[in-house]
N, C-alpha and C positions, 0 to 999 in steps of 0.2 A: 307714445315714446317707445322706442327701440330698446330690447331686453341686450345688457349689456354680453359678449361673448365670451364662452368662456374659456380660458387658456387650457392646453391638454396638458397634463402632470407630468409624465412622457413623452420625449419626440422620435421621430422616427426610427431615429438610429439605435436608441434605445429596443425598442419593437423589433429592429432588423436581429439585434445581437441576441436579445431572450430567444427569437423562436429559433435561431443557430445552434446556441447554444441548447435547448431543447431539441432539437434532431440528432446534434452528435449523444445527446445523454440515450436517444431510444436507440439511436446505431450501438453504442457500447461504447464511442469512442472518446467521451469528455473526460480530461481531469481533472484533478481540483489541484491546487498550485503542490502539495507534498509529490501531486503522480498519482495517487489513488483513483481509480475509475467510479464516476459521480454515478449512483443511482437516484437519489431523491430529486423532485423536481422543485422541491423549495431550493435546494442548493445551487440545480441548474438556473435557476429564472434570477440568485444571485451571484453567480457567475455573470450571467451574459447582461446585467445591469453594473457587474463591475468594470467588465470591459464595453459598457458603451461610457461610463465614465470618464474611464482613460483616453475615450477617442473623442470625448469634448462632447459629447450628447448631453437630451436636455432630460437629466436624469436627477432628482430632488434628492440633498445628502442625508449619510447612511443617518441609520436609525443608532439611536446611544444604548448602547446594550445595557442590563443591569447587571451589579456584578454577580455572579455566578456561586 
């Protein structure tokens, strides 16, 4: 019997938008939505799984923050 496939958690567009958005954070050019120039790459990688969101990518929803 055949091991069943396993779906990627991630889809492409996703992958396209993190590593974008990870190039513009090392050029200096990413902001984060206030305009502040993004250094951290936890920020960059959600950034660019925000915006593969927006663009209908197969990106699993956000995480529920606890409060603060």
């Amino acid at each position: 019997m055949a091991a069943k496939k396993q779906s990627r958690k991630y889809g492409e567009k996703a992958s396209a938008k993190v590593e974008k958005a990870m190039h513009e954070r090392k050029r200096g050019t990413l902001r984060s939505g206030s305009g502040k120039k993004v250094t951290s790459k936890k920020q960059a990688i959600a950034i660019g799984l925000s915006q593969a969101r927006r663009a209908g990518g197969k990106v699993p929803a956000k995480r529920k923050s606890s409060s603060k």
